[in-house]
N, C-alpha and C positions, 0 to 999 in steps of 0.2 A: 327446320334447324339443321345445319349442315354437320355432320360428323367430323371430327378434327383428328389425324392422326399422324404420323411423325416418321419421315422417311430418312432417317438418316444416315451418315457416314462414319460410323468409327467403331472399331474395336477398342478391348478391354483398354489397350497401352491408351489409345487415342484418347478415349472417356477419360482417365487418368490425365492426362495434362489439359484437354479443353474442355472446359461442362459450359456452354454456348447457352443462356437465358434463352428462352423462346420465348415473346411476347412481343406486341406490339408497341413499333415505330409511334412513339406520339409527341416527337420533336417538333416544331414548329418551324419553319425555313425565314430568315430573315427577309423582308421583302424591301431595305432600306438596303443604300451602300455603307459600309463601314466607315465610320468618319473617327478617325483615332489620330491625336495628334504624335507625332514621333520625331526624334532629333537623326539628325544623319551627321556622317563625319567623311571628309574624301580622307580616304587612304593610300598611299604609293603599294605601287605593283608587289615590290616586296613584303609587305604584309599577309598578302594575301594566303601563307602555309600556315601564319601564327591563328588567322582568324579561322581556318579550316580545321586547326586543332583545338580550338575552344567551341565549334561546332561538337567535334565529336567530344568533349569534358561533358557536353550536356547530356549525354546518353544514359539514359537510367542502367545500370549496373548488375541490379539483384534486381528479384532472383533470376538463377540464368534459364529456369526450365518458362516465363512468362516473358524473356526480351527475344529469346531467339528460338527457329522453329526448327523444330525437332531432326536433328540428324543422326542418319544410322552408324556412323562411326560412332558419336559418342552412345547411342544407345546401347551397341554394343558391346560397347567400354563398359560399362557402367553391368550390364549381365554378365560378362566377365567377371568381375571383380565380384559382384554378391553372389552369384553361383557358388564360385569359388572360395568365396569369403565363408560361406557355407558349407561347404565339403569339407573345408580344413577343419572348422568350427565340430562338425560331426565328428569326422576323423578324430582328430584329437581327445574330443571328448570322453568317445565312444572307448580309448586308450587307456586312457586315465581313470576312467571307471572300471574299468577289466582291471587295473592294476589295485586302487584301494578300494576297492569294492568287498563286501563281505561274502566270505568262501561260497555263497549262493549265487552270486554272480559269474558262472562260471558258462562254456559252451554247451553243457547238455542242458543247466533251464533256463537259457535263453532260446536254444531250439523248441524247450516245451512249452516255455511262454510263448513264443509267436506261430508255435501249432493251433495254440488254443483261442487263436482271436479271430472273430468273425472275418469271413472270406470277404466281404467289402472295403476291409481296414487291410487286408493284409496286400490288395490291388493298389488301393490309393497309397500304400508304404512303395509299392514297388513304382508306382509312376513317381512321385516325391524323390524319391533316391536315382532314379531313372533318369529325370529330366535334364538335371545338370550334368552328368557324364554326357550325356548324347549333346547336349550343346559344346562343352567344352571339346568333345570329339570333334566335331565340324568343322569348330572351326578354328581348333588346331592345324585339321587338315586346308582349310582355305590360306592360315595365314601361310604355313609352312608352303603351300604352292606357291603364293604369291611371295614367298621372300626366296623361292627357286630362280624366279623366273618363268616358271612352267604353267603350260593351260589358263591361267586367265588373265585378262588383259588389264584393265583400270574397271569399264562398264562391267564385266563381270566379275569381277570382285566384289563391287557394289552389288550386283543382284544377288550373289552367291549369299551375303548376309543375311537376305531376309528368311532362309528355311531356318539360318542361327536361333531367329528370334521366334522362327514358331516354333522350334522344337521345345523353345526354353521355356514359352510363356504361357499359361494359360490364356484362351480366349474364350470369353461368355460369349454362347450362342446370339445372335440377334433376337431383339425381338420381334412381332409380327408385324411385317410392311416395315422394315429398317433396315435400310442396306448398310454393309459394312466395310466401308473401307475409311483410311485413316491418311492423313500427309504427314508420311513418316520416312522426312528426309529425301533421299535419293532413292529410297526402296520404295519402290510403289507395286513390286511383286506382288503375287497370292493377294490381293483386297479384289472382292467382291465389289460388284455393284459398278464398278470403273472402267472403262474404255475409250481407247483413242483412235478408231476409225470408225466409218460410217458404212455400215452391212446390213442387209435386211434381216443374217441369219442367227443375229448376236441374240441372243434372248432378253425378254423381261427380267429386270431385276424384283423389282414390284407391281402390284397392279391396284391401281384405287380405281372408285367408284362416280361417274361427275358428281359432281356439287360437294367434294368430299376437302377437305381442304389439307395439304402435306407439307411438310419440310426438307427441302433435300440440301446437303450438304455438300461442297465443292472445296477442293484443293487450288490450289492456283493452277493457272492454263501449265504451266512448266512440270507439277507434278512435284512443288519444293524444291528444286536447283536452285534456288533464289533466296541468298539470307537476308538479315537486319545487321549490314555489315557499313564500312569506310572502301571496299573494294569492289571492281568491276569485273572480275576474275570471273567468278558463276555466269555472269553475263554473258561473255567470251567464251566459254568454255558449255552452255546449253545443248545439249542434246534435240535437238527439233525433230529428231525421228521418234521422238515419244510423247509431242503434243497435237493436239489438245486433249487436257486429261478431262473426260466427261463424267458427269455423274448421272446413271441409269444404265440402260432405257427403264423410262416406267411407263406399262401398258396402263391404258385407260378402256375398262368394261364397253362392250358395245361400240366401239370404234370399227368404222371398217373401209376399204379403200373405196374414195371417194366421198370420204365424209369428210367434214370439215370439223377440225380441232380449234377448239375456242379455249385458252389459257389467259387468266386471269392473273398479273405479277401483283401479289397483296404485299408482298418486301422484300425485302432485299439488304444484308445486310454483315459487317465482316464479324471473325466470331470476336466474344468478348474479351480472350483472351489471345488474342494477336490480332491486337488495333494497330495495324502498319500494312501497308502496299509500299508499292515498289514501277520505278518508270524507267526504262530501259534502252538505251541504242545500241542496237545490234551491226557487226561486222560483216559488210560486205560479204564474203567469202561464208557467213552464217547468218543467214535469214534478210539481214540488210536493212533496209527500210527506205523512204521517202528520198532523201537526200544522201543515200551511201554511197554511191557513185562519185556525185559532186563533191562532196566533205570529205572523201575517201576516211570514213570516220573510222573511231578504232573504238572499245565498249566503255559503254558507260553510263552511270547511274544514279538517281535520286530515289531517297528513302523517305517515305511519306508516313507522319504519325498523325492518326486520328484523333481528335476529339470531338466527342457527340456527330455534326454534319459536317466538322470540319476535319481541314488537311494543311499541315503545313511540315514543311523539309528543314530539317538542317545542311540541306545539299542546296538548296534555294533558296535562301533565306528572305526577309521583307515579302512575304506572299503567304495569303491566306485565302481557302476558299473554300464556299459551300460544296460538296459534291454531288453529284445525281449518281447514284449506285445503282447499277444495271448489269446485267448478262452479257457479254459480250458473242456470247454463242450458245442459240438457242435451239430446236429442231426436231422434227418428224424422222424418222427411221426411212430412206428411200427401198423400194420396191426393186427388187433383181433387174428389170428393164432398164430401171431409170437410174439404177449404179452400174449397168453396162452402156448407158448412154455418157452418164461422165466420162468412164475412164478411155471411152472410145474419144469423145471430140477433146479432153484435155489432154490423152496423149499424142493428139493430130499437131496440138499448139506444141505442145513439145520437142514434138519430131522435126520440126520446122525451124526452131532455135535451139538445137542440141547444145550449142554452147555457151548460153547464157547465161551470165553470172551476177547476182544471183539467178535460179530458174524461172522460165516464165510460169512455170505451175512442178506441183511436187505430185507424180504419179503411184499407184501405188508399191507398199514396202515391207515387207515382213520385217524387216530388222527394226525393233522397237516396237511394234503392234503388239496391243497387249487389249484382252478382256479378259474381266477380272469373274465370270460365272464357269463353273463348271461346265464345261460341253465336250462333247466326244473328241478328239484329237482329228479326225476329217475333218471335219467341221469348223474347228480352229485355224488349219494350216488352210481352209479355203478362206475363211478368213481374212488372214492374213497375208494372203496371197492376192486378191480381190478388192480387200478393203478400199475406199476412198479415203484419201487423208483429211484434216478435215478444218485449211487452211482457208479457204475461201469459204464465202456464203454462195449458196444453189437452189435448185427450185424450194429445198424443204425448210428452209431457211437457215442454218448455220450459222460458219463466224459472219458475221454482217454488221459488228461491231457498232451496232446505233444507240446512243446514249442517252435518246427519249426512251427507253423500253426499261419504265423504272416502274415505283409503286404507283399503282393505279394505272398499269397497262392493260391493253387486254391486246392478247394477236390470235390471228386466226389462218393455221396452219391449215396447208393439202395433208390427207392421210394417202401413203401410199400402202401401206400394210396393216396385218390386224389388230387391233390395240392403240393404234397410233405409234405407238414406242419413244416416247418425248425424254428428247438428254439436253443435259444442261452444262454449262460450264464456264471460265473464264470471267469469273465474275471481277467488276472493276468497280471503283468507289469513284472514280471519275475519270473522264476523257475530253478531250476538246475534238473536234468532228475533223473525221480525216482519220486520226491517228497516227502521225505521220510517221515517228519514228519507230514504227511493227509492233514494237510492245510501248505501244505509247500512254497506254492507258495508265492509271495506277491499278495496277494490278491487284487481284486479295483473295484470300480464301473465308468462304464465310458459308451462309445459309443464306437460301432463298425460298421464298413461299407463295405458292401456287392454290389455284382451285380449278379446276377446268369441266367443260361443258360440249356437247357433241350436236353440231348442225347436219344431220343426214343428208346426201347427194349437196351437200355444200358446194362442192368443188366446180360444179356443172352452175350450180344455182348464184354464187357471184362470178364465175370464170374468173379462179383461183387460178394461175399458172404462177404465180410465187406468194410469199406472205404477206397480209397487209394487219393493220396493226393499229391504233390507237394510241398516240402517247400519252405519257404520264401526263397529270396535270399539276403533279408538284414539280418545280422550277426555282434556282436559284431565281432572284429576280435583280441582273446586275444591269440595270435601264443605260446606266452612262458606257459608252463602249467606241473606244480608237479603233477606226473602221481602217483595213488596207486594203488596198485596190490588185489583182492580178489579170493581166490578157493574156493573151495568147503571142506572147514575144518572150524570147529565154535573153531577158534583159541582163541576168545575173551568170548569163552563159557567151554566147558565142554571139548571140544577138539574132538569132534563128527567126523568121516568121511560119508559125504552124497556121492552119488553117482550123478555126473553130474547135481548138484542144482543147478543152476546158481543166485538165490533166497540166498542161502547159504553164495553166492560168491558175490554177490553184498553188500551184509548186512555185509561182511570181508573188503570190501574196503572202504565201510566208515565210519566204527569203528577203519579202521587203522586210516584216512584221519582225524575224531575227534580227534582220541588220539593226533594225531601230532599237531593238533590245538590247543587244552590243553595245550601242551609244551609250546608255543608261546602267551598264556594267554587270546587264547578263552574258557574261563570255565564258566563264570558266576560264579554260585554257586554248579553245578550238569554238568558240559558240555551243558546248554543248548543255547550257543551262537554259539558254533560251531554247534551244531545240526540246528538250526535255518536258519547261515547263507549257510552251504552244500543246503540246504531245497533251498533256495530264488534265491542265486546266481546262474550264466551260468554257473554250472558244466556238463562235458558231463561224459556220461558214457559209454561204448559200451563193446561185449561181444569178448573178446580176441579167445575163444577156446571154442568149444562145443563137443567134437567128442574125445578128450586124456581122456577116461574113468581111476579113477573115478571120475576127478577133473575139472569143468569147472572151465574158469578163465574169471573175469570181472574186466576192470579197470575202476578208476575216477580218469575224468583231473580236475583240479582244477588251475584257470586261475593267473597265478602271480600278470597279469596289477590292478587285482582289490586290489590289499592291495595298501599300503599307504610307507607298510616299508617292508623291505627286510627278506620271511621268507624262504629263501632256508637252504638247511642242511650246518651247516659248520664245521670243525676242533673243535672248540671248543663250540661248542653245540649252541643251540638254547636261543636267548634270550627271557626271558618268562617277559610283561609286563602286566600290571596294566589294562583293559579293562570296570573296572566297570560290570554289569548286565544288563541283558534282564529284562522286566516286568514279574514279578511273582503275585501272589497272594496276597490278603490282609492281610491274616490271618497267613503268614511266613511260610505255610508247601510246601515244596519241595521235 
């Protein structure tokens, strides 16, 4: 009988707005296509702002602290105001009693009443009355800086908040084997348990037992910069020197380098109280993606609402789909060696295209490095100094972003240190393979749960040089599927023959797979609906021909069951409707 225990992520605030069911996935996955009959209507171009405003009428409203997630401005606000609301409440009171109060109520037996009250009331009096002056002090002083102009910039203002809220708020200890950190807003300061590079010197946050079975809890890859909003703004404006936000390390008993780490995904799943993810195109000049170059695209965004396995957009509308919810980045703690083997051969690529934009690999960066354990300030600053970022997937496995690695996976990682030190993060409610637009996934913050088990000299014993893995054996099952074909010719470019790119050839197949969706009036305003929805949805892709020189060829299936209406090729062309827009920008540049 395996022992059950519960690794979680959140402080007291955190607890308070999300209480996440822990229980087993016993959904059943439809294994038929959706056969729904629906009426369509063509619409002229100009519609298209009325229908993107009745997109957003349908947005549930109340309450606001269950539609949208947690930001530290209004947090803030809101400690403001009851601190305050409370001081004065005392203040006043405290006044008005000294004034009609009966001649007993005077300064010398109030001094002898609070002589005479036990030394542990008369402490918890003074932290009580304490707390909100020393908040209201703070961050006095932050706002009055910041409306100086002096000392902090916009990022620091932001961080500066989160000591506001610990000075203000009590936090319940953890309890044992539950890490604490919480996605609260853009403050992802002082939480335990969370980091975003990849160092061998970062410590255990917890440590289970194999066969023990845990819960760990995850923020989105972005760390909350990301709302349930009609704009593309956060999008644009993301900090990428602060992702991936990981949740650990957790050491696993009896691990040691060269043993093989066997992990079991038993679910996977977003919390109960922010059923929404988010699909993202990122700007050239910030992180970019697939087609940023060609599209020279500008940010932009679909907002995806769960129910039970499903997802459907009011930024996409006519689309429904099962999801596979998976980890988008998984991994082993690397060994001193083998983090001075990255930073050594990825800053060699770098050195080599100093000017490329975006970069061909992101080196490491103190600025934004953040672990969230206690550790000596040496130790931190090597850290951070040192760390790998932790954008690509590498020997220990990482972002590697594969969308079979659901419930019922099992992988079996290299240990390169003691414990194993397994961090998790980026979790996605679905993606189509590739990923094309960087954050193409639907992105989410949820829980995932684990059991893991330790193969000794593993690593020797199957010659482990990366992860291999087992996929999930639950599968949407969308059988009917509009195949595109890509080679190795930039047909949608310059007309280029590459020799055996398969890169080429994938980046052909769906730019054919957009253009066609365009036809049928996924455009948005720039194709960024079809780019989106390729990005989010169970598209598979696999690589047809590697070896007929000079032309690989890679196809995308693209699943019928998820439209709503019928887009196959016919006799008289394709019907092109009315879809309305994705979330863009505030400011109209596309």
């Amino acid at each position: 009988m395996s022992v059950s225990a519960r690794v979680g992520l959140g402080s007291a605030v955190r607890r308070a707005a999300f209480t996440p069911a822990i229980g087993r996935n016993q959904i059943a996955l439809r294994t038929a296509i959706p056969k729904r009959g629906v009426q369509t209507q063509s619409l002229p171009p100009s519609a298209s702002q009325e229908i993107l405003n009745a997109q957003r009428l349908k947005r549930p409203s109340s309450p606001h602290f269950t539609i949208y997630q947690p930001q530290l401005t209004w947090i803030s606000s809101i400690a403001n105001r009851a601190t305050g609301g409370a001081l004065s409440a005392l203040l006043y009171g405290f006044s008005l009693a000294y004034l009609v109060a009966p001649g007993t109520f005077d300064s010398a037996h109030i001094i002898e009443f609070v002589a005479g009250l036990p030394e542990y009331l008369k402490y918890t009096g003074k932290v009580v009355l304490a707390a909100p002056f020393a908040f209201h002090f703070w961050n006095g002083l932050r706002h009055l800086s910041w409306d100086m102009g002096k000392f902090l910039s916009l990022k620091a203002a932001y961080r500066a908040g989160s000591p506001d809220l610990d000075f203000g708020m009590a936090v319940h200890p953890a309890k044992a084997n539950q890490l604490s950190i919480a996605p609260l807003g853009r403050s992802f300061r002082r939480f335990q348990g969370l980091h975003n590079r990849w160092h061998p010197d970062i410590p255990a946050f917890a440590t289970v037992k194999p066969g023990q079975v845990f819960n760990i809890e995850c923020v989105d890859w972005t760390g909350a910069q990301i709302g349930n909003n009609d704009t593309s703004d956060d999008i644009r404006d993301v900090d990428l020197s602060r992702v991936h936000n990981l949740s650990g390390p957790v050491a696993v008993e009896g691990a040691e380098p060269g043993d093989c780490l066997v992990v079991d995904i038993l679910d996977v799943r977003p919390f109960d109280k922010m059923p929404w993810g988010y699909t993202g195109i990122f700007e050239l000049e910030n992180g970019g993606g697939l087609f940023a170059r060609e599209f020279k695209s500008r940010a932009a965004k679909a907002i995806w609402d769960f129910k039970g396995v499903y997802a459907t957009s009011r930024h996409i509308p006519g689309v429904r789909f099962a999801g596979v919810s998976h980890p988008g980045l998984i991994g082993t703690a690397p060994s001193a060696e083998l983090l001075a083997t990255w930073n050594k051969r990825e800053g060699a690529l770098i050195d080599a295209h100093i000017n490329s934009v975006p970069p061909v690999a992101f080196g490491p960066l103190a600025d934004g490095a953040y672990v969230g354990q206690d550790i000596p300030n040496d130790v931190r600053a090597k850290i951070y100094r040192e760390g790998a970022r932790t954008i690509p997937g590498r020997e220990h496995g990482g972002n590697c972003d594969i969308k079979n690695l659901s419930r019922g996976s099992r992988c079996y990682f290299p240990v390169f240190v003691k414990g194993a030190n397994l961090s998790v993060g980026d979790l996605h409610f679905s993606q189509g393979d590739g990923e094309m637009s960087f954050c193409g996934a639907i992105e989410m913050a949820g829980i995932i749960t684990f059991s893991t088990s330790i193969i000794k000299g593993g690593v020797e014993k199957f010659a482990l040089k990366q992860p291999i893995f087992l996929p999930s054996p639950v599968d949407p099952m969308y059988s009917a599927k509009l195949v595109f074909e890509g080679i190795s010719v930039d047909y949608h470019g310059d007309g280029t023959q590459y020799n055996m790119d398969a890169t080429v050839a994938y980046k052909q197949a769906a730019l054919n797979a957009i253009t066609y969706l365009m036809k049928i009036g996924y455009s948005g305003v720039a194709r960024e609906q079809a780019y989106l929805l390729l990005s989010a949805a169970p598209v598979e892709s696999h690589i047809g021909a590697i070896v007929d020189s000079p032309n690989a060829c890679v196809t995308l299936a693209l699943p019928l069951g998820i439209f709503e209406h019928d887009i196959l090729p016919k006799e008289e062309g394709l019907k092109k409707l009315n879809f309305g827009q994705c979330a863009v920008r505030s400011d109209g540049v596309l």
